[in-house]
N, C-alpha and C positions, 0 to 999 in steps of 0.2 A: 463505405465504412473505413475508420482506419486502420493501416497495419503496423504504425510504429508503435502502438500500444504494447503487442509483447515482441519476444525476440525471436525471430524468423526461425524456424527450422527447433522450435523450442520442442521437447518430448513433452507428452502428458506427464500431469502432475505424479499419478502412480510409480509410472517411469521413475521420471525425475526424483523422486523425494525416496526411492528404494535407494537408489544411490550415495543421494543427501546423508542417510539416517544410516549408511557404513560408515563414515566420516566421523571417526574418535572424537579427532583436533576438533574440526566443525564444529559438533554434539557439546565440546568443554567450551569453547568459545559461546557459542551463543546462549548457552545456560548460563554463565559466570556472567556478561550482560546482561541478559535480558531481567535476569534477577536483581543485581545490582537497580537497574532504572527504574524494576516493578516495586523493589521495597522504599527507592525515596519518593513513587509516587504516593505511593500508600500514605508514607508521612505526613506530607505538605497536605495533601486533602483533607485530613483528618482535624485540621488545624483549623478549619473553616468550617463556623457552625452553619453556613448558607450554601455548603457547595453542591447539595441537592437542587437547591431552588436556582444558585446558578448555573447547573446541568438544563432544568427546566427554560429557563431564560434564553441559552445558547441553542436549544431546542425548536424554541417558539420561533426564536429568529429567523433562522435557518429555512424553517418550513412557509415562512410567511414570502420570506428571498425567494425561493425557488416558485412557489406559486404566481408572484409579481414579476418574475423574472426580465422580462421584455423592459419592463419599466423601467426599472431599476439600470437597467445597461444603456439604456437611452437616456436616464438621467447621469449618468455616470460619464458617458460620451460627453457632452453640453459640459458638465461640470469639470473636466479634464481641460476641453479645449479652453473652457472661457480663461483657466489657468494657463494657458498659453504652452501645454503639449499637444501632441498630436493622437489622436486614436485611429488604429488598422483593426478589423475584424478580415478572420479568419476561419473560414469554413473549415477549413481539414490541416492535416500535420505539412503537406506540400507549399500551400498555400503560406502559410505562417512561415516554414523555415524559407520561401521567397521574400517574402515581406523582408525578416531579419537580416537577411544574406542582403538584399538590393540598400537598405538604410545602410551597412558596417561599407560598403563598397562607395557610397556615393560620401563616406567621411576622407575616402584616398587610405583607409587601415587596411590591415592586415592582419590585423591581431586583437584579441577582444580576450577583457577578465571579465569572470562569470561570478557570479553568487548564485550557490546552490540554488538548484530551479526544478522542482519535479516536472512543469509541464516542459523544460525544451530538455529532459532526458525521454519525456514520453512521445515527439514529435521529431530522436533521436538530431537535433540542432548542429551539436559538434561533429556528427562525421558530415552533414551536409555542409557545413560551413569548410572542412578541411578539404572537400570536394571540389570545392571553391576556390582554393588556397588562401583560404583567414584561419589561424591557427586560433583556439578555446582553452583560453588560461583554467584552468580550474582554483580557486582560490579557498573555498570550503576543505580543512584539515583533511575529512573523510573521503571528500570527494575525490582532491590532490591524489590520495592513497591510492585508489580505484583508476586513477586518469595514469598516472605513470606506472600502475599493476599490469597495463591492459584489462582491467575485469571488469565488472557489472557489479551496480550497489546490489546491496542485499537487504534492505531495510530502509522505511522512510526518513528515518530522523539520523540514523547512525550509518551510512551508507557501508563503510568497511567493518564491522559488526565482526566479520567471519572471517578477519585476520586478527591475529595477536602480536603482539610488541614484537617479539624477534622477529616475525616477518614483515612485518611496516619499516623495518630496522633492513633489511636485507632489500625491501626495493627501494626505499632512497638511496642505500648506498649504491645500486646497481642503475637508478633511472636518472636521477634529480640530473647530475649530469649533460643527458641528453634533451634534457629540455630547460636547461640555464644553471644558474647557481648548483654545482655538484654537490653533493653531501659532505658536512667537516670531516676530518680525516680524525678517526679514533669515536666515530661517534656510536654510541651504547642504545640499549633498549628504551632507559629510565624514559619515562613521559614527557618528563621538564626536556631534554633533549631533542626527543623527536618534536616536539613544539619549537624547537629553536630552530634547528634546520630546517622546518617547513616556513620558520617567518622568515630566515635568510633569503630563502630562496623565492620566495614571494615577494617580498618588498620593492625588486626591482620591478617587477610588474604592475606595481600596486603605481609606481610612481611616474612609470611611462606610458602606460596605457591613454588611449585617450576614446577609447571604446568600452562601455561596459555591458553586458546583457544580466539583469537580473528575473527572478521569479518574484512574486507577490503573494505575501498571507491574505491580507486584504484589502481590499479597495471600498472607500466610502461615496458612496451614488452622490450624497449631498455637498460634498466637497470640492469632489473629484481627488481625495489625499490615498495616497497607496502606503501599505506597508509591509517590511521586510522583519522579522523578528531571527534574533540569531545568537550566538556565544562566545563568537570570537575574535569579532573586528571586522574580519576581510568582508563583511558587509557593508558595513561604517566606511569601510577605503572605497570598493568600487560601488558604491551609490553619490561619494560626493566629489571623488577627485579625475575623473572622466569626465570628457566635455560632452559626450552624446551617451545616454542611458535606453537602453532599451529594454524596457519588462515586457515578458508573455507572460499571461495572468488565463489559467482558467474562466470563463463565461460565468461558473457556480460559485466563484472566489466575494463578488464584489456583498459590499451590504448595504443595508439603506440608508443609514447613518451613522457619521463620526461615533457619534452618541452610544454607540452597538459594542464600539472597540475595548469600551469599559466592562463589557461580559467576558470578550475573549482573550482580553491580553489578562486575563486570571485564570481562564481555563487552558489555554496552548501550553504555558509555560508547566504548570503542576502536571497536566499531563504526558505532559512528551518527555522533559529533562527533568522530571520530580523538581524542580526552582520553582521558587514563589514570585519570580519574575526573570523575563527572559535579560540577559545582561546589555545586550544592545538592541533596541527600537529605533528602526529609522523609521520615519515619515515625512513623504515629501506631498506638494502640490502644485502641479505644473514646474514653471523653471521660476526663479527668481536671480534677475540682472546681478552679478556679482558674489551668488551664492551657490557654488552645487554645480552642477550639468546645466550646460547653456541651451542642448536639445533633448528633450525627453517623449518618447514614442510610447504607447501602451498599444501593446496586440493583444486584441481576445480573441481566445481561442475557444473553439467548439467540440471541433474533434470526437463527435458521439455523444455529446454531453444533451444537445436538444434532443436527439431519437431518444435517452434513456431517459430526457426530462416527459415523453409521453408514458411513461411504466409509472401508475403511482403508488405499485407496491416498491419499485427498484429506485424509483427517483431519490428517496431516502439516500442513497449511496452519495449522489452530492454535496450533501451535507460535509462532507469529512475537512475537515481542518486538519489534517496530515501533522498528527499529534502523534499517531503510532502508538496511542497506548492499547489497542488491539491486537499488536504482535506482541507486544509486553507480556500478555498474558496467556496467549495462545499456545497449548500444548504440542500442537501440530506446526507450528513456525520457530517454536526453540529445537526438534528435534532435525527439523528440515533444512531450516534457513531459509532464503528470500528467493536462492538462485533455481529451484524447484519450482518456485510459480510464475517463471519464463515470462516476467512483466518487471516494468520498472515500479508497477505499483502490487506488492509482494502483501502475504498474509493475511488477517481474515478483509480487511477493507478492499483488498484487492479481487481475493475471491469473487467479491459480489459485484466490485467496479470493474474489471477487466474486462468479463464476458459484457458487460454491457455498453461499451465504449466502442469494443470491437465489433461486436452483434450476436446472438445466440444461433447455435444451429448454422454453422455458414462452413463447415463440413473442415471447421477448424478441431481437433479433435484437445490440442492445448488447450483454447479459452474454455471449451466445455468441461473440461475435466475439472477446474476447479471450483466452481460451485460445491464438486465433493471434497473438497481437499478440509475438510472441519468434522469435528465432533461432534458440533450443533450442541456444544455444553454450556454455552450461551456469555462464558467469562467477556468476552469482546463486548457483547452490549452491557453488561453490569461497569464494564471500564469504557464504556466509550462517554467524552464529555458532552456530546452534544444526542446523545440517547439514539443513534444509529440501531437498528434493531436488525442486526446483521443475522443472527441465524433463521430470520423471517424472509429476509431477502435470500438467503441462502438456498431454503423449502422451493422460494418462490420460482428461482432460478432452475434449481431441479430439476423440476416439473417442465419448465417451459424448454428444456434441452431433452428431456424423455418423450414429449409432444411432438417436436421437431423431426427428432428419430425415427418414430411410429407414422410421422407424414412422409416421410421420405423412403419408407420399406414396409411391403404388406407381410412381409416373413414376422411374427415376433420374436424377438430376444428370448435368450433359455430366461433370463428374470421374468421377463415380463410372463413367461410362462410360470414357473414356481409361485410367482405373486396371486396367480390365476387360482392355479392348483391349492395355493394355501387360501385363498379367500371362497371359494366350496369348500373346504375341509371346516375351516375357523364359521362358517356361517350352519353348519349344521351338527347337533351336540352327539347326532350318533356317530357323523363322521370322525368327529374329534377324540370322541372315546377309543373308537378301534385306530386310529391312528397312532394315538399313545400308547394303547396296550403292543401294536407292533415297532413301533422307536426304540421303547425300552430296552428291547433283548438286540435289536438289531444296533443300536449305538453301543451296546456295554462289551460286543462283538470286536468293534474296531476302537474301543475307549483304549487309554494307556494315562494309570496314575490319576485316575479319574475325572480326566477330560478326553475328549474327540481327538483323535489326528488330523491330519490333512488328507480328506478326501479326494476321489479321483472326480476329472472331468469338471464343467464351471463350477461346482461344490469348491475346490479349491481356492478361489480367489478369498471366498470368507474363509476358510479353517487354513489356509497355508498362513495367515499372520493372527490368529485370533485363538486363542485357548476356549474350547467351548466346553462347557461342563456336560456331564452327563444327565441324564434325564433322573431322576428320584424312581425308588421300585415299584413306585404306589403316585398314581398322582392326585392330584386334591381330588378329583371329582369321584375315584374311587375308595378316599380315605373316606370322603365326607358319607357316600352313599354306605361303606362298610360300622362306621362308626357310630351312625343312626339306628341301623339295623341291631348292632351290638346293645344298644342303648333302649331298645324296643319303640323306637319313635318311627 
């Protein structure tokens, strides 16, 4: 199973996101985005009397891709090669960043510009390539931020999300430096700015490079044509002016036909960046003599993707087109942030993908923790474009990390105990009557302001963060039985 999926030594999400949610700055930052991105998605969809049916349609696809899967990667191999690139399949994260690492070495480089790539952040590419001595341009705005912060993105589409302008402002002037072109002297927060010194300082990379490694939205089976969709150029640079390209593309990326691209290049963009179209689309097909990269390499990657392609309640999770509008809306990923769910792949999508990349129950107590990390108020699947029914995977997951538990220890949990105890209490009406008649007095005991405190003992975990109301002096079944009686009925 893999382990570059999250970050070694990550705390549980509980942990983690207690932390997160003390974080003022954090808590203003990722509200003030995440709002921003949820209200122009909102817009742009609404503008589209079909964007139901093209939810539906992205849906259909999707589910028919992963069912055919095998096929589809076989026709996509044939159809790449006959374009005159090369296709590597890669079983695990080792495998793949060998693949990468042996192609950038046998070009005589040293250095390689990247286009944002969630799968070689998830297969952790850059520190094995630096391991190697080939240094990992970052060239994506967000990403840059993160590469010379020393940090970890926090979000799939907005990777630096969890810094603000004076601090993006405060490590160019402190890093750009040490990794080429330094920051201008007198340089300010404004936007327009900080975009200017990141093209300064990129440019000379963009134009010596002769190594590029990118990631792939999608890939069409029938073609063999890949495609990168993006906002700011430094895509458009390192896909055409590099003589050797190398994409690592997710196994669950590809689809069955060009044909398909016309669903999703109107769903990604409205989703993810609220744009009614993403500002740069590159697509390429194999190499063409005189045009673009003279060697182009496709590595697919697996990395947990077949074991979760057996779960066909959790397979759904491949699905995702890394549109991010599931953080967007997620109440528990604006308060937390991305770096509480100790993966590259953060918030509710990740929830559901992480544990299942990595494997359930493998005495990782990280990936299992976040199956909980949601409300299960279901905002993710109402915004997701391809109708991911994430709080289903969510149950699903649950369940199969509390099974794992209970196989691995005959002692049970104080829950599993309480669950016990309240399920003879809730199955029997005399039990439930004398239960309530004794709650009442014994909650209004230790109420304050008329809610529950924070009990002692596993009681704590719920009432130490949760306002629990007090019980009513009468409860229905006594109102109903006194009010009958009153009534003569």
């Amino acid at each position: 199973m893999p382990d570059n999926v999250t970050w070694l030594g990550a705390p549980s999400f509980p942990e983690a996101a207690r932390t997160a949610v003390a974080d003022t700055q954090l808590r203003t930052n990722l509200r003030k985005a995440t709002g921003t991105i949820r209200d122009k998605r909102l817009a742009v969809t609404a503008e589209l009397d079909d964007w139901e049916q093209l939810r539906d349609a992205g849906e259909a696809i999707k589910r028919k891709t992963l069912r055919h899967l095998d096929e589809y990667l076989v026709r996509l191999e044939e159809s790449v090669t006959k374009a005159g690139g090369h296709v590597h399949w890669a079983a695990d994260a080792a495998e793949a960043n060998r693949i990468v690492t042996d192609l950038v070495k046998a070009t005589g480089e040293r250095e390689v510009v990247k286009v944002k790539s969630m799968a070689t952040q998830e297969i952790a590419l850059n520190e094995f390539l630096e391991a190697e001595g080939i240094t990992a341009y970052e060239t994506d705005l967000a990403e840059l931020i993160v590469q010379l912060g020393e940090d970890r993105p926090s979000h799939i589409l907005v990777p630096a999300i969890h810094r603000n302008r004076a601090e993006i402002r405060e490590i160019f002037r402190r890093e750009m430096g040490r990794w080429g072109r330094p920051a201008p002297e007198g340089l300010t927060d404004r936007p327009s700015d900080l975009a200017d010194a990141a093209r300064l300082h990129l440019r000379e990379k963009f134009l010596r490079a002769k190594v590029a490694v990118s990631g792939a939205n999608f890939a069409a089976a029938d073609t063999g044509t890949v495609g990168v969709v993006e906002s700011e150029g430094n895509g458009r640079m390192c896909l055409t002016l590099p003589e050797t390209l190398i994409t690592v593309m997710g196994i669950e990326k590809v689809l069955p036909s060009f044909e398909d691209l016309a669903v999703f290049l109107q769903l990604l963009p409205r989703s993810s960046t609220g744009e009614r179209m993403n500002p740069y689309t590159s697509m390429w097909t194999g190499t063409t003599e005189g045009d673009g990269p003279s060697g182009f390499h496709l590595v697919l990657l697996d990395n947990g993707r077949t074991a979760t392609l057996k779960d066909t309640v959790g397979r759904q999770a491949l699905a995702c087109i890394r549109c991010s509008a599931c953080l967007n809306v997620c109440p528990v990923y604006e308060r937390t942030g991305g770096h509480a769910y100790g993966s590259v792949y953060p918030g509710p999508i990740g929830a559901v993908l992480t544990p299942q990349l990595v494997g359930v129950g493998r005495d990782d107590s990280h990936a299992d923790s976040l199956p909980f990390a949601s409300t299960l108020c279901g905002a993710c699947y109402d915004a997701c474009p391809v109708k991911i029914n994430i709080p289903e995977v969510l149950v699903h997951l649950r369940a199969k990390v509390v099974e794992s538990k209970r196989a691995k220890s005959r002692v049970p949990t104080p829950e599993a105990l309480v669950m016990k105890a309240a399920a003879a209490v809730l199955n029997s009406p005399g039990r439930l009557s004398a239960a309530q008649r004794l709650a009442n007095p014994a909650a209004r005991l230790v109420s304050r302001r008329g809610t529950i405190g924070n009990l002692p003992g596993p009681l704590s975990r719920w009432t130490g963060t949760r306002d629990t109301a007090v019980p009513p002096k009468e409860s229905l079944r006594a109102w109903w039985r006194r009010t009958r009686e009153e009534d003569g009925k």
